[in-house]
Every structure is written in structure tokens, then in C-alpha cells.
GULUMLO-870727 format. One line per field, with one value per residue (C-alpha): residue in three letters; x, y, z. Coordinates in Angstrom, 1 decimal. Example, Ala and Ser with C-alpha at 12.3 -4.5 7.8 and 13.67 -1.06 7.14 Angstrom:
aa <- c(ALA,SER)
u <- c(12.3,13.7)
v <- c(-4.5,-1.1)
w <- c(7.8,7.1)
END
This chain:
aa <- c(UNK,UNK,UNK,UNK,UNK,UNK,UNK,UNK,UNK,UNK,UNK,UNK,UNK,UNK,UNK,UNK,UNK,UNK,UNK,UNK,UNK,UNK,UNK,UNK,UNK,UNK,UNK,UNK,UNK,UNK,UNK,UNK,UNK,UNK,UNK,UNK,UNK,UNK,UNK,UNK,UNK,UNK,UNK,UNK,UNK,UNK,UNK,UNK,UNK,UNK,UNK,UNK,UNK,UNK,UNK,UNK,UNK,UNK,UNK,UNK,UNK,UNK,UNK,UNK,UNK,UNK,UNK,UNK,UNK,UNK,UNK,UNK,UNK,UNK,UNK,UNK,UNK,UNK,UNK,UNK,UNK,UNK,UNK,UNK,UNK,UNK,UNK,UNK,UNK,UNK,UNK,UNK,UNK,UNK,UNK,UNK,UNK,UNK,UNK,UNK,UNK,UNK,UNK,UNK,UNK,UNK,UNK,UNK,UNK,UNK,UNK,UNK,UNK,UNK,UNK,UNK,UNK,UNK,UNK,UNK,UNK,UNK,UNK,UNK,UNK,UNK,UNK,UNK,UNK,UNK,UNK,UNK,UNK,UNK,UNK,UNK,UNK,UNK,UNK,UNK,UNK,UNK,UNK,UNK,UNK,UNK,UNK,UNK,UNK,UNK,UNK,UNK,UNK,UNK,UNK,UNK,UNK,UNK,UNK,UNK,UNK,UNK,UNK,UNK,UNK,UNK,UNK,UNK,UNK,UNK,UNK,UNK,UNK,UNK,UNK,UNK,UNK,UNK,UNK,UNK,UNK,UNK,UNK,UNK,UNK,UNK,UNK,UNK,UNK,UNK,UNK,UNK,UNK,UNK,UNK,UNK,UNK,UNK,UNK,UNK,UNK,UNK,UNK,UNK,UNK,UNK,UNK,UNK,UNK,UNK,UNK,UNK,UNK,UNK,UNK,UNK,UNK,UNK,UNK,UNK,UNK,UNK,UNK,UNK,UNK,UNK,UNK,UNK,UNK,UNK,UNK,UNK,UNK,UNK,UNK,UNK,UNK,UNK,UNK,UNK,UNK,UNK,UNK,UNK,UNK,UNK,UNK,UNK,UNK,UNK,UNK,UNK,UNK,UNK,UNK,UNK,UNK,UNK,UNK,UNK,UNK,UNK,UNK,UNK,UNK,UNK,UNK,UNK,UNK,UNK,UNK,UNK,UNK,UNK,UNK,UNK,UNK,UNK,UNK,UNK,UNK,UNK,UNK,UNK,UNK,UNK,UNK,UNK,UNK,UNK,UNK,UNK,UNK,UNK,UNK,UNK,UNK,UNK,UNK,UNK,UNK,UNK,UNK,UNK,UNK,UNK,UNK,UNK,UNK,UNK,UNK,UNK,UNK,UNK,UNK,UNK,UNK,UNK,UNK,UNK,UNK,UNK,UNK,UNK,UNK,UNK,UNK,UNK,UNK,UNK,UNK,UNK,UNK,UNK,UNK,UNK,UNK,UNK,UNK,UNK,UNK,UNK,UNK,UNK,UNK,UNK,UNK,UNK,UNK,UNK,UNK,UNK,UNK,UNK,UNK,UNK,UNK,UNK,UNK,UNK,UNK,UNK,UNK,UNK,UNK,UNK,UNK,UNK,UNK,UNK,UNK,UNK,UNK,UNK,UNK,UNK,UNK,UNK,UNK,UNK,UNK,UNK,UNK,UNK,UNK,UNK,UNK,UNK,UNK,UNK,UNK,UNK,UNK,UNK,UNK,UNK,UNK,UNK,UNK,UNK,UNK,UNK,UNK,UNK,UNK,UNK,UNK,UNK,UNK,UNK,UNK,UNK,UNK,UNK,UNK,UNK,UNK,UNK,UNK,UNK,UNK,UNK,UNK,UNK,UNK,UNK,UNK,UNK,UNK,UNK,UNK,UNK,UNK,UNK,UNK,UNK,UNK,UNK,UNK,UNK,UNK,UNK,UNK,UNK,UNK,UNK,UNK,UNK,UNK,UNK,UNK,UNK)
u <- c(25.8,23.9,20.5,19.8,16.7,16.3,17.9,16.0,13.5,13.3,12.8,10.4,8.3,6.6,3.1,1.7,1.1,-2.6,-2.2,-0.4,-2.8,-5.7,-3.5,-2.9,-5.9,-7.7,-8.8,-12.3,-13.8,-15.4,-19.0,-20.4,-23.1,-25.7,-24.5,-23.7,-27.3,-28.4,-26.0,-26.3,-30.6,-29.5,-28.1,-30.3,-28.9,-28.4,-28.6,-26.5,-23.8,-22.1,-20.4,-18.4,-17.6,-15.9,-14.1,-10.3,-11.2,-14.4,-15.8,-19.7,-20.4,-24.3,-23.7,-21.6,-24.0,-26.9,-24.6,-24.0,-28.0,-28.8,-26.6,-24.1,-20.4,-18.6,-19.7,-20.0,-15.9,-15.5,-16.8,-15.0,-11.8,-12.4,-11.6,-9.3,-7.5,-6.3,-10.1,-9.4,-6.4,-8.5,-10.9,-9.0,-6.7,-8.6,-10.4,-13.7,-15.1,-13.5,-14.3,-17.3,-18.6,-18.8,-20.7,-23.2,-26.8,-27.2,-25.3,-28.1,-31.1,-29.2,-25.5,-24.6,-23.5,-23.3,-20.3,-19.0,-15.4,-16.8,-19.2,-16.3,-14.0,-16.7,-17.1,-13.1,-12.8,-15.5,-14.1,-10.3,-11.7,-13.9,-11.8,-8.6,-6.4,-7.9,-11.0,-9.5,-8.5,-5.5,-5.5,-3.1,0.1,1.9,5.1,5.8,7.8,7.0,9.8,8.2,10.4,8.9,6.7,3.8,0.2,0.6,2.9,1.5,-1.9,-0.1,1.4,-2.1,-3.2,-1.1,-0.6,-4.2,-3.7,-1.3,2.3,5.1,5.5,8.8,8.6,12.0,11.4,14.7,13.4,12.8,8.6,6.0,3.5,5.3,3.3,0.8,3.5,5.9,4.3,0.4,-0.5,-0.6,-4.0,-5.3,-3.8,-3.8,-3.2,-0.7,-3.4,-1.1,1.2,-2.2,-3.6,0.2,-0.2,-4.0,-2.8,0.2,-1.8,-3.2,0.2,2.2,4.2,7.8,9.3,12.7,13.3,16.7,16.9,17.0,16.9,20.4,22.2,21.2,19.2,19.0,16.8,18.8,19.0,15.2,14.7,16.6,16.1,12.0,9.0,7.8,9.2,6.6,8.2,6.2,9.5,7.1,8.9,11.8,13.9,12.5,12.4,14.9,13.9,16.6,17.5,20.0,20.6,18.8,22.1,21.1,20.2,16.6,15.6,14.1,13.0,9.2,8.4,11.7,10.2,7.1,8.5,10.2,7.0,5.3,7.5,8.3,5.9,6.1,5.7,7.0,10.5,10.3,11.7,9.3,10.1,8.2,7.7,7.5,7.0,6.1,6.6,4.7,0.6,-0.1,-1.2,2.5,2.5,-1.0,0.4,3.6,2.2,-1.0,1.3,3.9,0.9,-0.1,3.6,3.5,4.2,2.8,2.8,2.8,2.7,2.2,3.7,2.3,3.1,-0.3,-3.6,-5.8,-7.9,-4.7,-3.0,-3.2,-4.4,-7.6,-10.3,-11.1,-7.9,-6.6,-10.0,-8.5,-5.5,-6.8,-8.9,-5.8,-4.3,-2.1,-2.0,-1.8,-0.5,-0.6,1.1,4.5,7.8,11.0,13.9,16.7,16.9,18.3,20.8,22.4,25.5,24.2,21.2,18.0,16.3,13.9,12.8,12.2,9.6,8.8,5.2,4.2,1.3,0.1,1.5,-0.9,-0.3,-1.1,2.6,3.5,6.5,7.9,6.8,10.0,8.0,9.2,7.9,10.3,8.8,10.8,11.2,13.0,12.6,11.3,9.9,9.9,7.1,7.3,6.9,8.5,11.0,11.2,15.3,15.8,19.1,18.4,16.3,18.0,21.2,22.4,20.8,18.1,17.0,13.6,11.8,10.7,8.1,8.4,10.9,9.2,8.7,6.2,3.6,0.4,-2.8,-2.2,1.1,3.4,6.6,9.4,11.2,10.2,8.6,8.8,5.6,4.9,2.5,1.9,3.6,6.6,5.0,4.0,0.4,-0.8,-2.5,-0.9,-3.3,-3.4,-6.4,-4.9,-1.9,-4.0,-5.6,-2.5,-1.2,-4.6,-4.5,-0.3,-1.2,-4.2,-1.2,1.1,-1.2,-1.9,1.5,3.0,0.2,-0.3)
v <- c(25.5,25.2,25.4,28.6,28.3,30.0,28.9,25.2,26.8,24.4,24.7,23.9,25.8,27.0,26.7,27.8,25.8,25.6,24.7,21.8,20.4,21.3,19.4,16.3,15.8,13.1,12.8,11.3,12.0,9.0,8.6,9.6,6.8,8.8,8.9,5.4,4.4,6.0,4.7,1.0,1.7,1.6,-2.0,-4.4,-7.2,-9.2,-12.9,-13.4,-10.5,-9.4,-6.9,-10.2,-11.8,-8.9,-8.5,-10.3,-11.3,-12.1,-10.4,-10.6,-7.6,-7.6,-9.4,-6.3,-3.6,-5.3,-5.2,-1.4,-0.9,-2.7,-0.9,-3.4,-2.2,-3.7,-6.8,-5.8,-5.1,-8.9,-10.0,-8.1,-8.7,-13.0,-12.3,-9.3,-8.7,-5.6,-4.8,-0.7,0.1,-1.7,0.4,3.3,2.7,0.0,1.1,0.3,2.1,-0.8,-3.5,-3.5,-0.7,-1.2,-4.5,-2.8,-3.0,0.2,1.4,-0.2,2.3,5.3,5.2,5.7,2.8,2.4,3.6,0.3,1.8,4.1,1.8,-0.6,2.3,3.3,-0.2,-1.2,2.3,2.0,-1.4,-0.7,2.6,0.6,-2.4,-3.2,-5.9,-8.6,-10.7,-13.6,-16.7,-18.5,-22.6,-25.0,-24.1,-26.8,-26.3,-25.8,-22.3,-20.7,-17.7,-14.7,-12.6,-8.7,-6.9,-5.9,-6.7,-9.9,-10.7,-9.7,-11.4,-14.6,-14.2,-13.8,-16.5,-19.0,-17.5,-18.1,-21.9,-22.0,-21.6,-19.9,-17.2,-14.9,-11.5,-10.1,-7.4,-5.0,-1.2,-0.4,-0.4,-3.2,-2.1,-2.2,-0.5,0.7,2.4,3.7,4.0,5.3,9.1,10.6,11.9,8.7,7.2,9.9,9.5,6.8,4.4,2.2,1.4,1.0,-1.7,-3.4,-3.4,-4.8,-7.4,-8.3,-8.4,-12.0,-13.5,-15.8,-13.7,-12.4,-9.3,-9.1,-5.7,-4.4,-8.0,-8.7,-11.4,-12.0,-9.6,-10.3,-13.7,-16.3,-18.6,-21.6,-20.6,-20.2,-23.6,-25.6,-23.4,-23.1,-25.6,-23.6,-19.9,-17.3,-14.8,-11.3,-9.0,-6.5,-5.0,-2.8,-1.9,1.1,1.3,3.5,6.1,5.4,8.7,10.8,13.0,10.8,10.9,14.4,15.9,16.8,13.3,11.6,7.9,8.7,5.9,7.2,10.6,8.9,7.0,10.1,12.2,9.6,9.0,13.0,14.7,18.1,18.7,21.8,20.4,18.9,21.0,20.6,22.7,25.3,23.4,19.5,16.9,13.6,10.4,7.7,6.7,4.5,5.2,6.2,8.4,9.9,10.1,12.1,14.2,15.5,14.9,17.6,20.0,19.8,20.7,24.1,23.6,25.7,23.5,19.8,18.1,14.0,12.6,9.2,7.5,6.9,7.8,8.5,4.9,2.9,4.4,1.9,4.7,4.6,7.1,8.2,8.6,10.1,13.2,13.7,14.7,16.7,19.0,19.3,21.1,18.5,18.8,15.5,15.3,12.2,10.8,11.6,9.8,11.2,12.1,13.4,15.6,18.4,20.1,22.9,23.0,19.3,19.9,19.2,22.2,20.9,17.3,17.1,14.6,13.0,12.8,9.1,7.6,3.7,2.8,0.4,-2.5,-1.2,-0.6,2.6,5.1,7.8,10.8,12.4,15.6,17.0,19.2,21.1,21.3,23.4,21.3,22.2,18.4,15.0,12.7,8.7,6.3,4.1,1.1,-1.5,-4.1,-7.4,-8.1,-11.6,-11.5,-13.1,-15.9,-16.5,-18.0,-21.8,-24.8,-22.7,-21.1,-19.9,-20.3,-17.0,-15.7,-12.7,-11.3,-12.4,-15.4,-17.7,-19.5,-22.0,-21.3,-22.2,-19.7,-22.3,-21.6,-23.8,-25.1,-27.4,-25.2,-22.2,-19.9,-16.5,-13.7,-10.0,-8.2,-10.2,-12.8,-13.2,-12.3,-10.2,-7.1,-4.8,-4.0,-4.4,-6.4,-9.2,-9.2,-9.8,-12.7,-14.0,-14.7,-16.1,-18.4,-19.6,-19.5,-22.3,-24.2,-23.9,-25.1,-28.0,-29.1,-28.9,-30.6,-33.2)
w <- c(-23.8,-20.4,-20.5,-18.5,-16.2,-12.4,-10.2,-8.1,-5.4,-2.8,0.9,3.9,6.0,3.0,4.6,8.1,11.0,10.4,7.2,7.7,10.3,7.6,4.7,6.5,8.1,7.7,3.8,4.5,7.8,9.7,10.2,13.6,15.0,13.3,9.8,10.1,11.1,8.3,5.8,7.5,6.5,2.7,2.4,0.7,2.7,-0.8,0.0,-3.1,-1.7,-4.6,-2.5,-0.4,-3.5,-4.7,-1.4,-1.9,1.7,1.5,4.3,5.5,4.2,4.9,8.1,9.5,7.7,9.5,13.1,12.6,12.1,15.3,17.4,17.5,15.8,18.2,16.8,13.4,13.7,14.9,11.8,10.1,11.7,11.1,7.5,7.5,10.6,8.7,8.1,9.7,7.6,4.6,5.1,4.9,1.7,-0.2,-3.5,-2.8,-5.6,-7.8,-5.3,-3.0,-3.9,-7.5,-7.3,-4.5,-6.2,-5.4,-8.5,-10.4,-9.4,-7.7,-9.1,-5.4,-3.7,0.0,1.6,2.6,3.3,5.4,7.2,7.6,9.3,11.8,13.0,13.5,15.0,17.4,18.2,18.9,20.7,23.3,23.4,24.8,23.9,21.8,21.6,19.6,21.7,21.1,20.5,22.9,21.9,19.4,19.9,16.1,15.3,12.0,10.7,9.3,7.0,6.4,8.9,5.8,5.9,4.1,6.8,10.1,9.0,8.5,11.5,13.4,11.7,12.7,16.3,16.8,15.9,19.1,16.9,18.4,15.3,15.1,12.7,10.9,10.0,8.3,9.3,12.8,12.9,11.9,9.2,6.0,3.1,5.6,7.9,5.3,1.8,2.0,2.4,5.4,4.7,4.4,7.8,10.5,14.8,14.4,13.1,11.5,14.5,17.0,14.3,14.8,18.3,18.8,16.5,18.0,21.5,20.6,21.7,20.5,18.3,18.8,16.4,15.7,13.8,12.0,10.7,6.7,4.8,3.2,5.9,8.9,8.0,5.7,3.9,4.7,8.5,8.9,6.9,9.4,12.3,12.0,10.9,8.4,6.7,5.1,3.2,3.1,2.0,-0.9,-3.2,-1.7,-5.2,-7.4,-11.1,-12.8,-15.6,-17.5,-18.8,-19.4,-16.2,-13.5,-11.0,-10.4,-7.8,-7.1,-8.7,-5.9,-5.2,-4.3,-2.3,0.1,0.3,1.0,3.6,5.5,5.0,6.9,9.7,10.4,13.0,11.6,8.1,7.9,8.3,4.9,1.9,-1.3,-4.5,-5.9,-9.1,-9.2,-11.7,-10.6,-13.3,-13.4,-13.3,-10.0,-6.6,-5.4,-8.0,-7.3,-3.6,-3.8,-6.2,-3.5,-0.7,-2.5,-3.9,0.1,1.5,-0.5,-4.0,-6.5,-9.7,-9.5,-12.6,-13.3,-16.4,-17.7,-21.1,-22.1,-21.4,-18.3,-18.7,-18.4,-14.9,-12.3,-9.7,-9.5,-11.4,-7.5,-7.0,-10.5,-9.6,-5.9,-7.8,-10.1,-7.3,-5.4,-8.3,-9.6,-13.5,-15.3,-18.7,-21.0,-23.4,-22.4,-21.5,-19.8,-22.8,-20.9,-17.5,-17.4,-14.6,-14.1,-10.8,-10.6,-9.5,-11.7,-13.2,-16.3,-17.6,-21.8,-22.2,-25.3,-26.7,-27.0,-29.1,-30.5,-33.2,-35.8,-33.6,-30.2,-29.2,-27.5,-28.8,-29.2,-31.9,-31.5,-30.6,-27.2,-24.4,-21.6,-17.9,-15.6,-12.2,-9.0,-8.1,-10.2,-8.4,-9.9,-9.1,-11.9,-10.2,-7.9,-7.9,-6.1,-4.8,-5.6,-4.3,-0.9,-2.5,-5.7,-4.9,-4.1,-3.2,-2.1,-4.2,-4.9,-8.6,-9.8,-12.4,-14.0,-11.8,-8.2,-6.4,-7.7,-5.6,-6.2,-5.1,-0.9,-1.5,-1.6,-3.2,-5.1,-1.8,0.6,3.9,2.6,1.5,0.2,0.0,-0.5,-3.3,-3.8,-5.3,-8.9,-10.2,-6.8,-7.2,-5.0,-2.8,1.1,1.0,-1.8,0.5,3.6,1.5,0.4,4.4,5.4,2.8,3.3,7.1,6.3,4.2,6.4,9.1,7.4,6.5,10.2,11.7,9.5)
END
């Protein structure tokens, strides 16, 4: 017998105008040149700067603080910008509070560490609002063409990279912007104006760099045609599959790819075209999770629930992140794995979720206790896969680890001029910062090897 439940409740428009503007406005407000003055006056200019060595960029942290408190964020953004060429969008999605922030000395006497985000934001804003075009100064050209396959950060900072050297760089990229993550997968909260797409563009005004876009690797491209077409090939794809629940009921519909929904969200001007349900539940414990889950509560649902297998300590989204959550009325529930969805006229109307715990030797499972939640839509975000299609097949073939491309330490992968960085290579973090990181480092490498 059907499980009898009302009827799914989904639809847009559920909010005013006004609120919309107030919900995706931006999540942290910059600092005005005040605030900043006064936040610059509370670095200890460290000489040992734990804060740098616990940026994945290493970036002068002290040396821009000290900038920003002489009047100067112009320059302070330059310095920034040597190491991370990505340093605006990094300083609005990175988790400082596990980074910088956390090693700031600060914590020590006052539990309150400078706001080196923040600090970081008002400089690269100041910068790409008083400067146009860029300040970085291209080498003789070299006549050496590198291929660069994705259009993420780990990509365009390679790209810049090696533009600046004097290469001739070309970007594939398969959807029809540059950006990756930081166009189509990050809250609109968190990157407001279009800021994304005006980073692409200052970066892209060095020169030297040509985009190709509605090109993909394996359709449009190949591996083999970029080896023998190019000097050198970076591959910066990310992860573009999704993780499946594997559960009974999963085809329905109202059981949604979050990281699409993410994607559309972002790239829709007005929000109140977007239909949200009434009641959601969101599966999974990392920052996409944490994302659709306030980005849903903010579109006009009244109960958003996240559902995570364990506990609170072991989500990949951040505490910061797991509390912003939590004040925007998202309920999160451990301990509890998806059983079976459940649909009515094919649509989804209720999840049954299993309670989980550790068994004597630390591995999870399930109690065979179980909980209904009533959903008009389930959103999964339990992670992202690598398609090793394009790389895996023939002569060309690329050596993977744990199901994504494996690399040594300059990002150098199994095949002779080919390198990789970003989240489709094994052991990265995920993060825009390690990605930026990762296509300094392969553009160094890759420098090196067509040089001589």
C-alpha cells in the first residue's frame, strides 16, 4: 500500500522581492577603509608568520597587513596577487578560520584572530576597483603553446602563470563561462556583483591567453590531440560526476543533483524564478551540502533538514560553516544514512533514514532503527567524482590513484607533457586556494621542462 503523505509543495516566488535582495546579499560585508585601518593596527607583524605558512599559497600575510595600515591597498593587493592571482575570490570562500586565522597569534591572548579574509577582500577589491587592466608584465614571447583543459581556479592560475613567462596558453573549457567552482558551485551569498566573472576578466587581461569554451575533453578534444598539437597540456577538469545514494527510490523525481541546482541558482538573475519545496532534506556533510541547504532555507523553504552518517566533528564543512547553517534554520541531524525514498505519482514525498553508530572497531553501520522525514525535494551532496573516461583509455592513458589522476610533487602526471592540478588529482583538498597552488606549482614545472 502507498504511503499516504500530502501531496509535494513545490514552487517559486515563495518570497518577496526584498527578501530576495536581503537573502542573497552579500554574507559578510567588506570592510570600509576605516575598519580596515583598525583591523590592519592588530597584526603583530610575526617575523616567524605562522599565518603564511599556513596559507596553501603562501602569501605575505604581514607584508599586505602592514600595506593596508600605511594607506597603501593598492599595493597590498599586488602582493597578494604574486602568490594567489585568485587572492579576491580566496578571500571570499576560503576557510580561514582553519587556515590563517587559526595559526594568527592572536588566538593565543584574545581568541579573536585578525580578520585576515576580510583584510584580504578589502585590498583585491580596492585594487580591481581603482585599477584597470593588469599590472603584471608579460616576458618575450617564446613561442611554446601550452593546452589548458577546464576553465577552474587551478586552471586559469596556471594559465597566468605561464602567460606571464611569454607562452602562448589556450583554455578549453566544456560550459559556456570561465570560473569553474567559483562560477558554478559556491553560494551566491558568498560571491555577489558578478565577482567571479570580473576576477576572469582582470586575469585574462595579462594577454597571452586564448579561451575556447563548449570544448571537452573526450568530445570535443582529446588527450592525444593536445599532446602532439601543444608543448606542454595541464589538465584542470575538477570533478564533474556526483555520487549516487544508492537507494531504493533515487530515480524519482524531486531527487536532485545539488551541485546542478547549485549551478542554475548561480547563473539565474532572479531568484524568485526558482521553485524550492516547502520541506527539504539535504544528504550529505560538506560545504555543498552546507550550501544548498542555506541557499534552499533562503529561497522560501520552511524546513530544511541535513542528514550526515556520523557526527558533527567529522563533516568536511567547516564548524563556521556547520553554525551559519544552523542560524539560518537549517536542522542538522546525525547519525543517519538514507534507507529507501519514498514516492508517491513518481514524485518523492518522504526519505526513511537509518540510524548509524560505531561499531567496537570504529566502523560505521547501520542499527536497523529508522526515522521518516517528509520531503517535497532531497537534495544529494555526498561528494564528487573524477570521469576518467577521457584519460583512461589507450596508449594514453593516464595512471590514476584512488579513482583520480595521480601527480608528484611539480604536478606531473604518468605521461610525458602532460600535468595536473585542482580537484581531479589525487590527495588535494578541495579548496580554491590548494587548487590555485596546485597550477602555480605545474606552471613552474612546466616552465622548466619547455625551456630547458
Amino acid at each position: 500500500m502507498a504511503d499516504v503523505l500530502s501531496a509535494p509543495d513545490i514552487r517559486a516566488g515563495r518570497l518577496s522581492p526584498e527578501d530576495y535582495l536581503k537573502n542573497f546579499d552579500d554574507i559578510h560585508p567588506p570592510l570600509d577603509r576605516h575598519e580596515a585601518s583598525v583591523e590592519a593596527d592588530r597584526c603583530y607583524f610575526c617575523y616567524d608568520a605562522p599565518c603564511t605558512i599556513a596559507c596553501p599559497t603562501s602569501i605575505d600575510i604581514p607584508q599586505f597587513i602592514r600595506q593596508i595600515q600605511t594607506g597603501n591597498p593598492v599595493g597590498a593587493a599586488k602582493t597578494i596577487f604574486a602568490e594567489n592571482i585568485l587572492g579576491g575570490m580566496c578571500a571570499r570562500v576560503c576557510p580561514t578560520e582553519t587556515l590563517c586565522e587559526e595559526a594568527c597569534v592572536r588566538n593565543e591572548a584574545e581568541d579573536k584572530p585578525v580578520k585576515i579574509g576580510l583584510l584580504q577582500r578589502y585590498a583585491t577589491d580596492t585594487y580591481m576597483d581603482k585599477v584597470s587592466g593588469s599590472h603584471f608584465t608579460r616576458e618575450a614571447p617564446t613561442n611554446k603553446k601550452i593546452a589548458v583543459v577546464g576553465g577552474g581556479p587551478a586552471s586559469l592560475a596556471c594559465a597566468h602563470a605561464l602567460a606571464l613567462k611569454g607562452h602562448d596558453v589556450t583554455i578549453f573549457e566544456a560550459r559556456e563561462k570561465l570560473g569553474g567552482l567559483n562560477e558554478y558551485g559556491i553560494a551566491a551569498y558568498k560571491t555577489v556583483n558578478d565577482f567571479a566573472q570580473r576576477e576572469v576578466e582582470f586575469l585574462l587581461s595579462v594577454g597571452g591567453i586564448k579561451v575556447e569554451t563548449g570544448k571537452a575533453l573526450g568530445r570535443d578534444i582529446t588527450l592525444a590531440g593536445l599532446r602532439g598539437e601543444y608543448d606542454a597540456v595541464f589538465l584542470g577538469m575538477g570533478l564533474p560526476g556526483v555520487n549516487a545514494l544508492n537507494a531504493e527510490g533515487e530515480e524519482l523525481s524531486g531527487v536532485i543533483d545539488a551541485v546542478a541546482y547549485i549551478a542554475e541558482l548561480r547563473q539565474e538573475t532572479d531568484r524568485a524564478k526558482l521553485p524550492v519545496g516547502r520541506k527539504v532534506v539535504v544528504i550529505g556533510g560538506g560545504m555543498t551540502a552546507i550550501d544548498i541547504a542555506v541557499q534552499t532555507k533562503r529561497l522560501g523553504a520552511d524546513e530544511v533538514t541535513i542528514l550526515y552518517r556520523r557526527g558533527q566533528d567529522a563533516m568536511k564543512a567547516s564548524r563556521y560553516e556547520q553554525e551559519l547553517a544552523q542560524t539560518n534554520g537549517v536542522l542538522i541531524r546525525e547519525w543517519f544514512q538514507p534507507k529507501r525514498l519514498i514516492g508517491e505519482g513518481g514524485h518523492v514525498i518522504a526519505i526513511e533514514a537509518e540510524r548509524t553508530a560505531l561499531d567496537a572497531n570504529g566502523r560505521l553501520s547501520g542499527t536497523g532503527e529508522t526515522e521518516r522525514f517528509e520531503a517535497d525535494q532531497v537534495f544529494k551532496a555526498i561528494g564528487q567524482t573524477f570521469i576518467a573516461d577521457p584519460v583512461a583509455g589507450g596508449s594514453d592513458a593516464l595512471e590514476l590513484y584512488a579513482g583520480r589522476i595521480r601527480v608528484d610533487g611539480e604536478r606531473k602526471t604518468s605521461l610525458d607533457k602532460v600535468w595536473a592540478g585542482g580537484d581531479c588529482v589525487a590527495g588535494g583538498e578541495d579548496l580554491t586556494v590548494a587548487a590555485v597552488e596546485d597550477g602555480k606549482l605545474a606552471a613552474r614545472s612546466i616552465h622548466a621542462a619547455i625551456t630547458g
